[in-house]
PAZAPA-4460 file (N, C-alpha, C; in steps of 0.05 Angstrom, whole numbers, plus 32768, in hexadecimal, padded with zeros to 4 digits):
% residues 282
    n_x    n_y    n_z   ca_x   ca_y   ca_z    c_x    c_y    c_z   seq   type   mol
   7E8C   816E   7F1E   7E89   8153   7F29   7E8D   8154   7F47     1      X     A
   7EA7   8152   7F4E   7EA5   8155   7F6A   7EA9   8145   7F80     2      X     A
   7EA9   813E   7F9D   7EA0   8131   7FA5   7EA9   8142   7FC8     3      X     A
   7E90   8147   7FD9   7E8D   8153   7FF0   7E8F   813F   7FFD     4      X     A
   7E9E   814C   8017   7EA3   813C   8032   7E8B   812B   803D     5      X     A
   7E6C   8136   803B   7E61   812E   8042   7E5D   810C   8031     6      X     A
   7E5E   810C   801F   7E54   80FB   8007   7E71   80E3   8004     7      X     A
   7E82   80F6   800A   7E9E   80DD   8009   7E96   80CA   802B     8      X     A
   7E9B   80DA   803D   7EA1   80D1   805F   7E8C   80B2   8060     9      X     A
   7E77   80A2   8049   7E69   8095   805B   7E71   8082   8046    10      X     A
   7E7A   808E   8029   7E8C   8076   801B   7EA8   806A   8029    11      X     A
   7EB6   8075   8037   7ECE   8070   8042   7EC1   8055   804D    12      X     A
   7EBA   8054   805C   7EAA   8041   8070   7EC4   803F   8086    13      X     A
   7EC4   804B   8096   7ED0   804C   80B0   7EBF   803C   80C0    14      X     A
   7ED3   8031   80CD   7ECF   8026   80EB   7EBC   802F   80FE    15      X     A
   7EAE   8027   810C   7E9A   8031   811E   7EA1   8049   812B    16      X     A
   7E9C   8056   812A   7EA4   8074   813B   7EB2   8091   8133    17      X     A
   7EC0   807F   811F   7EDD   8088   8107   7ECE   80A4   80FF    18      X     A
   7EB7   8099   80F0   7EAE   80B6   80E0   7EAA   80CF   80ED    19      X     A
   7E98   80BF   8102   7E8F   80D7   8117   7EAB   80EB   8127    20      X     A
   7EC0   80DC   8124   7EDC   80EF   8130   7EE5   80FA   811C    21      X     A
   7EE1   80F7   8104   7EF5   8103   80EE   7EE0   811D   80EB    22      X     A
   7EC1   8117   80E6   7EAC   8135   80E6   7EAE   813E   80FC    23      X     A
   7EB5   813D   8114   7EB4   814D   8134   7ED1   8152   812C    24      X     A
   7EE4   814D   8132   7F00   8158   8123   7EFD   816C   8110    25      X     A
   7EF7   8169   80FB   7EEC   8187   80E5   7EDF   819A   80F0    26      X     A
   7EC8   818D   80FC   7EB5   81A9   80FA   7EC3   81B5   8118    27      X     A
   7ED2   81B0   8129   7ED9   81C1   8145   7EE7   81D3   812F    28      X     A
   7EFC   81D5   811A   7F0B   81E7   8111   7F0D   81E9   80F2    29      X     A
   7EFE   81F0   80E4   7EF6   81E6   80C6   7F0E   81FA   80B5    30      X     A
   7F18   8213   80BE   7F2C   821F   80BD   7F3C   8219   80B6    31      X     A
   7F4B   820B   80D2   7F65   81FD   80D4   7F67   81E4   80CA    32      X     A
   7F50   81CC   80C2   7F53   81C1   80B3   7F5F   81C4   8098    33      X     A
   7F4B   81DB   8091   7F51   81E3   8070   7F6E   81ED   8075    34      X     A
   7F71   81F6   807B   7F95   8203   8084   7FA9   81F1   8081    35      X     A
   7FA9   81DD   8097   7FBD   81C0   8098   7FB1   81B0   8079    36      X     A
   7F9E   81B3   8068   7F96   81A1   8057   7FAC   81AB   803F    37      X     A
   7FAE   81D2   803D   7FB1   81D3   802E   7FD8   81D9   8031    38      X     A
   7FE7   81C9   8043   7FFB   81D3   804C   8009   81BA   8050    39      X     A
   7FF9   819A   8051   7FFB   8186   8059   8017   8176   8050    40      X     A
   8015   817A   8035   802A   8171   8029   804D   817A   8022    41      X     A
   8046   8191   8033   8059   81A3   802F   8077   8195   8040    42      X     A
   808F   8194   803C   80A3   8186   8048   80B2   817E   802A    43      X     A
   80CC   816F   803F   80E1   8167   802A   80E8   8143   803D    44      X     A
   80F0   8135   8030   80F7   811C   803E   80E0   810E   8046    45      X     A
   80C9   810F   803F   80B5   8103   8050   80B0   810F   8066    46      X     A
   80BA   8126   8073   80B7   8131   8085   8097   814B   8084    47      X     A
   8082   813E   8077   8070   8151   806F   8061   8162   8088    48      X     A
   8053   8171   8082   804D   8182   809C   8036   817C   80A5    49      X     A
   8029   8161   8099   800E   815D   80A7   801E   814E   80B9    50      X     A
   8039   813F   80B5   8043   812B   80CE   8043   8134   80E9    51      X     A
   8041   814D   80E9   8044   8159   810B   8025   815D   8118    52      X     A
   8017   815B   810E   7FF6   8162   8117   7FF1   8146   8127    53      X     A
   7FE0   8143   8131   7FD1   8135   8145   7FCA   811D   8135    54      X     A
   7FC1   8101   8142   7FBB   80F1   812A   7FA3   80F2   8120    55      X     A
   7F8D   80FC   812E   7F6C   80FE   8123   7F70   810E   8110    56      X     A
   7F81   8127   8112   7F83   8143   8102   7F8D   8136   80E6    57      X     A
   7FA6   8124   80ED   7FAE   8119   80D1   7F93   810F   80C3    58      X     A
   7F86   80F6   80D2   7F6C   80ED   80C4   7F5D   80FD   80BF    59      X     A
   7F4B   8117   80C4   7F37   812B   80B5   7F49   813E   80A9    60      X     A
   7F61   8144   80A4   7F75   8153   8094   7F73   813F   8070    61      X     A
   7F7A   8125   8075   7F78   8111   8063   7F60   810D   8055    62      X     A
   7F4F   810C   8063   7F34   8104   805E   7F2A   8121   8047    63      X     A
   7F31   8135   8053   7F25   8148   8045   7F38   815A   8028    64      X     A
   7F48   8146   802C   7F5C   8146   8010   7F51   8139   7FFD    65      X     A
   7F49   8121   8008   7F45   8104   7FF2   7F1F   8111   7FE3    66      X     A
   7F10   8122   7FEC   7F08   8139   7FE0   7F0F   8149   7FC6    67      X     A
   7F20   8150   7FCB   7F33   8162   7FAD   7F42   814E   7F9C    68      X     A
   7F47   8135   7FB0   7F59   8122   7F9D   7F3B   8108   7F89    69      X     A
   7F2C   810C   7F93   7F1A   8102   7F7F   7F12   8112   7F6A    70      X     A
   7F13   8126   7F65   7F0E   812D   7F45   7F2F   8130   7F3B    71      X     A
   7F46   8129   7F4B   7F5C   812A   7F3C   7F59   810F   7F2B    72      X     A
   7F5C   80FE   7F3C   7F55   80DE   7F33   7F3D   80DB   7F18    73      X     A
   7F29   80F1   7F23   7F11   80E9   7F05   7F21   80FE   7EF1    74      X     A
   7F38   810D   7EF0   7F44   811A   7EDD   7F56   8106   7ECE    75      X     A
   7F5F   80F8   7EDD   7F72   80D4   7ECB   7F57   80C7   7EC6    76      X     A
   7F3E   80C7   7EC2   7F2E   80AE   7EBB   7F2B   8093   7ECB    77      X     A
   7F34   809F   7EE8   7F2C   8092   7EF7   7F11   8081   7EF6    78      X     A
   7F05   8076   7F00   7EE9   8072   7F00   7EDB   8071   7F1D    79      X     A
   7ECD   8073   7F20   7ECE   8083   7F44   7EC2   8070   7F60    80      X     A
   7EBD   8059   7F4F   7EBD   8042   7F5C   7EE0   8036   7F63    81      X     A
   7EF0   8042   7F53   7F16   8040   7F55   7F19   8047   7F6C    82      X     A
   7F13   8067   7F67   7F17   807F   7F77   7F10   8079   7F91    83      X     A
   7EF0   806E   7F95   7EEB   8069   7FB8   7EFE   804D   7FC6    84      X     A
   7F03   8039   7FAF   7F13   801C   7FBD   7F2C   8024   7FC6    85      X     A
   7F38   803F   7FAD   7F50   8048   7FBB   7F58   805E   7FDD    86      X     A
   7F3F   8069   7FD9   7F3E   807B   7FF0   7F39   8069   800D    87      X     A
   7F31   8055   8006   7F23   8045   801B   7F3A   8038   802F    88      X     A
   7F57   8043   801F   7F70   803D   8033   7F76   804E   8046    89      X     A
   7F63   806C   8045   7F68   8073   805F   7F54   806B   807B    90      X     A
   7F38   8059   806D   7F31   8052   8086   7F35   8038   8095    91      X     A
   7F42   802B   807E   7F58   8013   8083   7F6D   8011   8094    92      X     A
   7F79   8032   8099   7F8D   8035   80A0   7F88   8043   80BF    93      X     A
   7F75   8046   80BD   7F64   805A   80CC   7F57   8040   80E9    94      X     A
   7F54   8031   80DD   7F48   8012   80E9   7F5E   8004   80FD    95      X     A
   7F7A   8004   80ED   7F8F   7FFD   80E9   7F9E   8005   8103    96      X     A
   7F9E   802A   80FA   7F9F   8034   8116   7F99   8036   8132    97      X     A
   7F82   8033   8134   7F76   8038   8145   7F6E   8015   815D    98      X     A
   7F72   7FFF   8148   7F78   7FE2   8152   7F8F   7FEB   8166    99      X     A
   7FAF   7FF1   815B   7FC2   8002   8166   7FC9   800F   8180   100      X     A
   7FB2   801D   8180   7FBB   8036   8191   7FA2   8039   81A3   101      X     A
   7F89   8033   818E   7F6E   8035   81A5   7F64   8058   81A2   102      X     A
   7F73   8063   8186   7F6B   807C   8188   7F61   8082   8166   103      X     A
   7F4B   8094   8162   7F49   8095   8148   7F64   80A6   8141   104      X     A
   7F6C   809C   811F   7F81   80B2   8114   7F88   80AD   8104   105      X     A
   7FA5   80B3   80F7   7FB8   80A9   80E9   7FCD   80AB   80F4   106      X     A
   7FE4   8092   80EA   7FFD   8091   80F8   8016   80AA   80E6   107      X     A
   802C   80AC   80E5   803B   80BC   80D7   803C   80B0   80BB   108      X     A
   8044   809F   80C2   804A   808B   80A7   803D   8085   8099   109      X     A
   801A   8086   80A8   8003   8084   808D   7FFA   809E   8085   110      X     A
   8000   80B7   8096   800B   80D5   807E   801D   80C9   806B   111      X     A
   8033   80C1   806C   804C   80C4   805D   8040   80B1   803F   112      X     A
   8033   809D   804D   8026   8081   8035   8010   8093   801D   113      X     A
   8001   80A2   802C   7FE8   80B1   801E   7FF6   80C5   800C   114      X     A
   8012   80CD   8009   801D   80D7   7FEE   8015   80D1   7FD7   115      X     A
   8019   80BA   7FD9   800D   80AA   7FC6   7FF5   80AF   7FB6   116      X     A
   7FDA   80AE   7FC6   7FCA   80BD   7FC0   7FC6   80D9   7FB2   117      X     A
   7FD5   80E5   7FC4   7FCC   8100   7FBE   7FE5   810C   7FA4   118      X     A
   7FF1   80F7   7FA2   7FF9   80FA   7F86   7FEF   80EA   7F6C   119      X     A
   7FDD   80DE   7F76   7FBE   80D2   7F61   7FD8   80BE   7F50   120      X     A
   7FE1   80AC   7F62   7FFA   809B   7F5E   7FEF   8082   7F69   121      X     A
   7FE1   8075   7F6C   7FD8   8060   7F79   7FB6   805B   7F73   122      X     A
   7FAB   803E   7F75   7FA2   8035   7F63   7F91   801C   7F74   123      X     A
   7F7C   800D   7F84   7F6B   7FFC   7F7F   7F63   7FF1   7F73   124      X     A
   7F72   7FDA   7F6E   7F5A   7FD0   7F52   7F51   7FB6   7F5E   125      X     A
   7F41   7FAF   7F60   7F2F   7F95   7F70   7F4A   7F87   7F8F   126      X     A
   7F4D   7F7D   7F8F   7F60   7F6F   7FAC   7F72   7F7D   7FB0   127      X     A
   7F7F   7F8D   7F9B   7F9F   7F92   7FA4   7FA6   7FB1   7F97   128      X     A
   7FB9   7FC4   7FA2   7FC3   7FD9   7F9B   7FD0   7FDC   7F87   129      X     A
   7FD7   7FEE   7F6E   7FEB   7FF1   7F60   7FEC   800C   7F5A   130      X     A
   800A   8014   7F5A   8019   8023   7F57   8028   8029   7F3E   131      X     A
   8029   803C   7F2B   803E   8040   7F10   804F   804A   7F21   132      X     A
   8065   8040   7F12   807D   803F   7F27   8090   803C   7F12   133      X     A
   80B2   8043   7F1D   80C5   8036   7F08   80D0   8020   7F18   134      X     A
   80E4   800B   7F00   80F2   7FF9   7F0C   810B   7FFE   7F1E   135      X     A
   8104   7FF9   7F3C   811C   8000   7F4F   812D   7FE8   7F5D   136      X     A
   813C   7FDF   7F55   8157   7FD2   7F65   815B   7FD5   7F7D   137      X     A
   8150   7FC7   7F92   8162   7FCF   7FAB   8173   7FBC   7FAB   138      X     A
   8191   7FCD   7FA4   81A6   7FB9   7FA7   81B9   7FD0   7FAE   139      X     A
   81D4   7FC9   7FB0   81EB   7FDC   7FBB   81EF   7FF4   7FAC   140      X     A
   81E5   7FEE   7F8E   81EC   7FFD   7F76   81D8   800F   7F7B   141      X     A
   81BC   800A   7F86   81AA   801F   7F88   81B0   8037   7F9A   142      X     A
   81B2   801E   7FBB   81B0   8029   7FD7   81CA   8033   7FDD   143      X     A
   81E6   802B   7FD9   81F6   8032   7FDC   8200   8019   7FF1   144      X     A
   81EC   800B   7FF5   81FA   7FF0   800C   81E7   7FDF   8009   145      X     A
   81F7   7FBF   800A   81E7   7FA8   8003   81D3   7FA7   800B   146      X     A
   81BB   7F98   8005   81A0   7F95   8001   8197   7F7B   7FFB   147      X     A
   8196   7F83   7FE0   818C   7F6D   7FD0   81A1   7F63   7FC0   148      X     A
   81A0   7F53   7FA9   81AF   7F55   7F94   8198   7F42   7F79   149      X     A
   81A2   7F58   7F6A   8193   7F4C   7F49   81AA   7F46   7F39   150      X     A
   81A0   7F38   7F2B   81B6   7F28   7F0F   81BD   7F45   7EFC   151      X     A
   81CB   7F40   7EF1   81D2   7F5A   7ED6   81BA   7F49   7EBD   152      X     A
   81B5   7F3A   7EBB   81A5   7F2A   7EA9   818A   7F40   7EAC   153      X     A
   8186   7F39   7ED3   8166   7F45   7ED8   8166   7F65   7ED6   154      X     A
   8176   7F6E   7ED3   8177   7F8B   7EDD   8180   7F94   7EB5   155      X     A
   8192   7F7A   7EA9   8183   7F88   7E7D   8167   7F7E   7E80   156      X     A
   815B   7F69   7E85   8142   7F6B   7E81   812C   7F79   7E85   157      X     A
   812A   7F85   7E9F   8124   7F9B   7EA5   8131   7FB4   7EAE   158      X     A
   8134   7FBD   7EA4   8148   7FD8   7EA3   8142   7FE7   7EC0   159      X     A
   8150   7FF2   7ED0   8144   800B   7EE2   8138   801C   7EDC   160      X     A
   8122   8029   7EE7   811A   803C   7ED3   8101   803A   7EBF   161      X     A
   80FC   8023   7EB9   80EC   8017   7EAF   80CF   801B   7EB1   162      X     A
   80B9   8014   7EA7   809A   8024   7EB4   808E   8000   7EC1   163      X     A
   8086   8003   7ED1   8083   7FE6   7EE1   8068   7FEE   7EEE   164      X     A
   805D   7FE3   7EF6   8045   7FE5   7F11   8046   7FD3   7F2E   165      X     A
   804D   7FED   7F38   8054   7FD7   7F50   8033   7FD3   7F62   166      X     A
   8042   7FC2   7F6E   8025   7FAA   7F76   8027   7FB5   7F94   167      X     A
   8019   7FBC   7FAE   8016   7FB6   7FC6   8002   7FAB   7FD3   168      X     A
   8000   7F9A   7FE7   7FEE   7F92   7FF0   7FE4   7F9A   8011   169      X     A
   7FC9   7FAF   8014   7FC7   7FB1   802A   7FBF   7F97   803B   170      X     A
   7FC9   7FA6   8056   7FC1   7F8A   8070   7F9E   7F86   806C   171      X     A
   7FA8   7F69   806F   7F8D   7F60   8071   7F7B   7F53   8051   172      X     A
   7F8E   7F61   803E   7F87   7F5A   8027   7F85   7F38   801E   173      X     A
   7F70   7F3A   8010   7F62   7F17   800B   7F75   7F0B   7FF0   174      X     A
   7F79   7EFF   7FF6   7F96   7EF9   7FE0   7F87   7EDC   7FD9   175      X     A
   7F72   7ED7   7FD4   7F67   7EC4   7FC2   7F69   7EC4   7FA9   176      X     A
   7F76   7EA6   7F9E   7F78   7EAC   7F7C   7F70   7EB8   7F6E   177      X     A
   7F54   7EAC   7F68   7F47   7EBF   7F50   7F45   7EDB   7F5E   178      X     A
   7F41   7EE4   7F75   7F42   7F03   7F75   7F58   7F13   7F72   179      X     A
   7F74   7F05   7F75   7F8D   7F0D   7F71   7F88   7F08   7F4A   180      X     A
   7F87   7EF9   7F41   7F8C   7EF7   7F24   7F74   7F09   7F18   181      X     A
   7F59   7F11   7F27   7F52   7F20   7F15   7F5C   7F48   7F15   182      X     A
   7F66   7F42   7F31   7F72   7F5E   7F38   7F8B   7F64   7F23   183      X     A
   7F9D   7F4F   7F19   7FAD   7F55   7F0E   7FA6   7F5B   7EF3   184      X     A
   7F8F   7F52   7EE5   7F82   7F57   7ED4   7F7A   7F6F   7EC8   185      X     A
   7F6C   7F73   7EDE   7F5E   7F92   7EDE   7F6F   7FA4   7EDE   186      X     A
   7F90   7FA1   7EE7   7FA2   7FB4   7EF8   7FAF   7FBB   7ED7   187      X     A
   7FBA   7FA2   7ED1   7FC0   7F9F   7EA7   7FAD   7FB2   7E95   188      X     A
   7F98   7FAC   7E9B   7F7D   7FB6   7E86   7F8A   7FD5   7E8E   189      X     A
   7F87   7FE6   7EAC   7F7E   7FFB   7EB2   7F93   800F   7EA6   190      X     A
   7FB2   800A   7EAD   7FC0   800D   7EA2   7FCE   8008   7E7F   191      X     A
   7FBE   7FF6   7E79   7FCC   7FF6   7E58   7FC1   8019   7E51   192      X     A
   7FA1   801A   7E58   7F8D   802F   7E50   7F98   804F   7E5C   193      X     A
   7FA7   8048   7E6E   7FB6   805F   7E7E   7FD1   806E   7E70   194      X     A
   7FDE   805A   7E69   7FF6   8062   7E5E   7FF8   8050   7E45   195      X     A
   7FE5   8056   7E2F   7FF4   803E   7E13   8005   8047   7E09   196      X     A
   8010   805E   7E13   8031   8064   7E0A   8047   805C   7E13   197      X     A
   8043   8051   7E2B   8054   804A   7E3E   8052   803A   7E4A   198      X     A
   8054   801A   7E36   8049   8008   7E42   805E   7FFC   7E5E   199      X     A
   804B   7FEE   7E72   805B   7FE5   7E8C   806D   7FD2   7E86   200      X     A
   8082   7FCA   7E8B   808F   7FB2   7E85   808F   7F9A   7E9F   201      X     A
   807D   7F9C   7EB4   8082   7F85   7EC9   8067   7F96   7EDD   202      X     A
   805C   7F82   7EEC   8053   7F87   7F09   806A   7F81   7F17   203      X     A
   806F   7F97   7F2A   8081   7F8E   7F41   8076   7F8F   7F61   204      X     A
   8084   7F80   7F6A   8080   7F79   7F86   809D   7F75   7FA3   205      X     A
   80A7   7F88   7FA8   80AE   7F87   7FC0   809F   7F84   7FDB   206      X     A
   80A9   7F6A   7FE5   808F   7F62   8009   8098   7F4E   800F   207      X     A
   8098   7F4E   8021   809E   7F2E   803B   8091   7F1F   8030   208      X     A
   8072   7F1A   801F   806B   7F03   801C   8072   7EF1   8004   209      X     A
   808A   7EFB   7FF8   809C   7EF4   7FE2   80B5   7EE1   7FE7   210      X     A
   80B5   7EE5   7FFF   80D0   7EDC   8009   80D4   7EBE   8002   211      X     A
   80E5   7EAD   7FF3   80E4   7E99   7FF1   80DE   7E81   8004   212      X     A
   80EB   7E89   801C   80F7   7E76   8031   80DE   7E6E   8043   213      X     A
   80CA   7E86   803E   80B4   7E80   804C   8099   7E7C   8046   214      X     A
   809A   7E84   8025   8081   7E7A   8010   808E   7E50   8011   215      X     A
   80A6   7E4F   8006   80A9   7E36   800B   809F   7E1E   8022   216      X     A
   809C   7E2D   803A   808C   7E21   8052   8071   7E22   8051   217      X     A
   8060   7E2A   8041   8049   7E36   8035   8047   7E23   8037   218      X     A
   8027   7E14   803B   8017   7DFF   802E   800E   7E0B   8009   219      X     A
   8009   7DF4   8002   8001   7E05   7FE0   7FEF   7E0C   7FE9   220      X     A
   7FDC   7E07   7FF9   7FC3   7E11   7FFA   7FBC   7E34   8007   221      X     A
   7FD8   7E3D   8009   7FDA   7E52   8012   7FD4   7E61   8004   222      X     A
   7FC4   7E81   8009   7FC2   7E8F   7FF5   7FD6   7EA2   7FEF   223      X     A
   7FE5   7EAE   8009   8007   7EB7   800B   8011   7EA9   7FF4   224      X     A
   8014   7E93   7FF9   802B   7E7F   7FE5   8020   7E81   7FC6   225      X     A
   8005   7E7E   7FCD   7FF6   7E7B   7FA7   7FF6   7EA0   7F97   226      X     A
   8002   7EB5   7FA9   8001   7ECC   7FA3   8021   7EC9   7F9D   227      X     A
   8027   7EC9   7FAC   8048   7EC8   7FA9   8052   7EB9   7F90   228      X     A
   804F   7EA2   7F8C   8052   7E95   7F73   8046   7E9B   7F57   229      X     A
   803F   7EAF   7F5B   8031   7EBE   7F40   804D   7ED3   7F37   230      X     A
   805E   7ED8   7F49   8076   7EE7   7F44   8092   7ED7   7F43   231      X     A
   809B   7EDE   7F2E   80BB   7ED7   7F30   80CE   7EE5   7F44   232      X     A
   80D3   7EDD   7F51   80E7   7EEC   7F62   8101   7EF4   7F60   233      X     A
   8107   7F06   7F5E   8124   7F16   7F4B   813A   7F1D   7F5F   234      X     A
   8134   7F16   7F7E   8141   7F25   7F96   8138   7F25   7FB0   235      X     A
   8148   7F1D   7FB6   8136   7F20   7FE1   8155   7F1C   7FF2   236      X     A
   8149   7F22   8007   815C   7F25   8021   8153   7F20   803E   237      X     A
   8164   7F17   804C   8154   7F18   8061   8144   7F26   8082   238      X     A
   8146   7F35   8071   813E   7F55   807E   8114   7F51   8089   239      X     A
   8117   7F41   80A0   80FF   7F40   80A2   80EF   7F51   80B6   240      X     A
   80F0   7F6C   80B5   80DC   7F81   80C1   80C7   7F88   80BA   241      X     A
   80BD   7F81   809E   80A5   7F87   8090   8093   7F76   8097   242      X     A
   809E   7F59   809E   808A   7F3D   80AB   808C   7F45   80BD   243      X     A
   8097   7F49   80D5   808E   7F4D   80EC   807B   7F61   80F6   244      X     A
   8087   7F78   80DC   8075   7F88   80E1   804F   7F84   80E3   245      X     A
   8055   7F77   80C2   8036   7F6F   80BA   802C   7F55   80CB   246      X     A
   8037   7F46   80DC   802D   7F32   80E5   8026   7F30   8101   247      X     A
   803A   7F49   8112   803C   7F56   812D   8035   7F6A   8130   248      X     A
   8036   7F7E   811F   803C   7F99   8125   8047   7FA2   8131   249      X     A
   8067   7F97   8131   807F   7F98   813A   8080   7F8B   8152   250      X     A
   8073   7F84   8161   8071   7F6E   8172   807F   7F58   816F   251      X     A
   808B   7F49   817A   8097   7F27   8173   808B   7F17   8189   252      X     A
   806D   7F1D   8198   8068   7EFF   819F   8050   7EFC   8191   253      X     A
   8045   7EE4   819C   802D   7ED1   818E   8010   7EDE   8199   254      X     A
   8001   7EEA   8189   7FEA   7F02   8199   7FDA   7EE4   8196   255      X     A
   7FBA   7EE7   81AB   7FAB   7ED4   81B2   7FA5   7EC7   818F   256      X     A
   7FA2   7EB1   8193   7F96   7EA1   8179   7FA1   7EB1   8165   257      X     A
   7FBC   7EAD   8166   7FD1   7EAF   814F   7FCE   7E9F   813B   258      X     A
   7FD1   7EA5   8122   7FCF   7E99   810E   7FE8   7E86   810B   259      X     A
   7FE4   7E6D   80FC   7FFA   7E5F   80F1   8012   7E6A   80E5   260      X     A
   800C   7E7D   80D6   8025   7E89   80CF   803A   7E9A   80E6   261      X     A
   8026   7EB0   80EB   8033   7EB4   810D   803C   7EA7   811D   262      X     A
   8039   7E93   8121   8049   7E73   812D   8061   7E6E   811C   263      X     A
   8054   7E6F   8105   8078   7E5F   80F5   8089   7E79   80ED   264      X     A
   8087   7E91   80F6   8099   7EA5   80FB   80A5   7EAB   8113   265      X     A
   809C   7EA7   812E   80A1   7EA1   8144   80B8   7E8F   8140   266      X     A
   80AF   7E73   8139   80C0   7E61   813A   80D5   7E5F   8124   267      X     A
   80CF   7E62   8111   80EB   7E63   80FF   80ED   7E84   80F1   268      X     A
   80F8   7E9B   8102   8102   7EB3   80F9   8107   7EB1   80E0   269      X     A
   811C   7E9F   80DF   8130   7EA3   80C7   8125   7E9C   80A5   270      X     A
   810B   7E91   80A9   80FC   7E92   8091   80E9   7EA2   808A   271      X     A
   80F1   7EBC   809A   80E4   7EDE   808A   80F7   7EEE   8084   272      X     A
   80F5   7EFB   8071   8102   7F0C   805E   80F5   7F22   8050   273      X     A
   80FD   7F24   803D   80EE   7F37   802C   80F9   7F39   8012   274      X     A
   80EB   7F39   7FFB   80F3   7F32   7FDC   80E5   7F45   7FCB   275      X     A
   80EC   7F43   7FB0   80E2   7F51   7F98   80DA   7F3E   7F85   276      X     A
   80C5   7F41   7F7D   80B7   7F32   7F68   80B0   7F47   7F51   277      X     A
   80B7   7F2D   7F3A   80A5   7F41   7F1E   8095   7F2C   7F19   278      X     A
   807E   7F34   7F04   8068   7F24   7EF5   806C   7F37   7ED2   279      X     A
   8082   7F2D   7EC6   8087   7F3C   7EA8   8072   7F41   7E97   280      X     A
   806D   7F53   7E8B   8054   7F5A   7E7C   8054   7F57   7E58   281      X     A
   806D   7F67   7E58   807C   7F61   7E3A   8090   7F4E   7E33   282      X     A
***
């Protein structure tokens, strides 16, 4: 089966220019590519050894992984229309970066994210990401220092440990009802067929757009708010770096023709946070 660099690089659909640096990047050292490709993952702590390479080098190091990682994926029954929606987060990220910095690449952290991948652990299914995952607590009992806090009620109902699918949503993602409700659909179907031994007991969701204090300021007509309210919320805090992140990119002023929400984060801080949501299955 297969699938060559040449034949993957124009499904990615990169950004104008993108492709043309990731193939001029390979072919100056096709060697040392294969070398860092096959050494990439190597590390302890997240500290992997593609993190020290250059950022283009990360992007055609990645690129020419997600190569070997497509017939891993058609070895789970992937289906390979899966396979390209899921790959398509490195040129997402790739886009992402380079808005950023003004340089083609990858940042460290979207090495450290693409684990994921290349442990054929992550998942596209129409709008939104999912992950088999277990059920994790961030609370004192987990982390060793306050956090969050869950009920003893929520934590017998779902046990730690538990088989769950966690939910992520990349930036930029269209969080329109029916495309959110049929994603979750598809995400149920993909997984019963994946594991009918092991059935999931919850979609979960850790993210700033959960946060009570600030889906509540939501118009209903929000799609944030109409995504958010599809989950029960089990936990949040007010630890808001993940919104700033996703709304600034760590920035805290108002960039040209700021959105409304970027306005009502400016102005009222104190209604971003960050929470845990489930959607129960059994």
């Amino acid at each position: 089966m297969g699938m060559t660099l040449e034949s993957l690089l124009p499904k990615l659909e990169f950004a104008h220019g993108m492709e043309d640096a990731v193939r001029g990047e390979i072919s100056r050292s096709p060697e040392r590519i294969r070398r860092l490709a096959a050494e990439a993952y190597r590390g302890e702590d997240f500290d992997f050894h593609l993190c020290g390479s250059e950022p283009l080098t990360r992007l055609a190091v990645i690129t020419c992984l997600l190569t070997e990682k497509y017939d891993a994926y058609r070895e789970k029954g992937t289906p390979g229309d899966v396979i390209i929606e899921t790959f398509k987060d490195v040129s997402l990220r790739a886009g992402l970066y380079r808005e950023k910095t003004g340089e083609a690449g990858l940042s460290k952290d979207d090495v450290i994210w693409f684990r994921h991948i290349m442990n054929i652990n992550i998942f596209k299914l129409g709008t939104l990401q999912f992950q088999p995952f277990e059920m994790i607590y961030l609370d004192e009992e987990t982390l060793g220092e306050p956090y969050m806090s869950f009920t003893q009620e929520q934590k017998e109902r779902i046990p730690a440990g538990s088989p769950v699918i966690n939910c992520h949503i990349q930036r930029g993602t269209d969080l329109d009802a029916g495309m959110t409700a049929r994603s979750l659909e598809e995400a149920g179907r993909f997984f019963k067929e994946c594991a009918p031994a092991n059935p999931f007991r919850a979609f979960l969701c850790y993210s700033w757009l959960l946060y009570p204090p600030m889906v509540t300021h939501l118009p209903p007509d929000s799609r944030i708010r109409q995504f958010a309210e599809r989950f029960t919320v089990i936990g949040c805090c007010a630890d808001s770096g993940q919104a700033f992140e996703n709304l600034f990119d760590g920035r805290k002023e108002l960039p040209a023709g700021g959105t409304s929400l970027q306005k009502m984060a400016l102005e009222h801080p104190e209604w971003l946070g960050f929470a845990c949501g489930v959607i129960e299955l059994l």
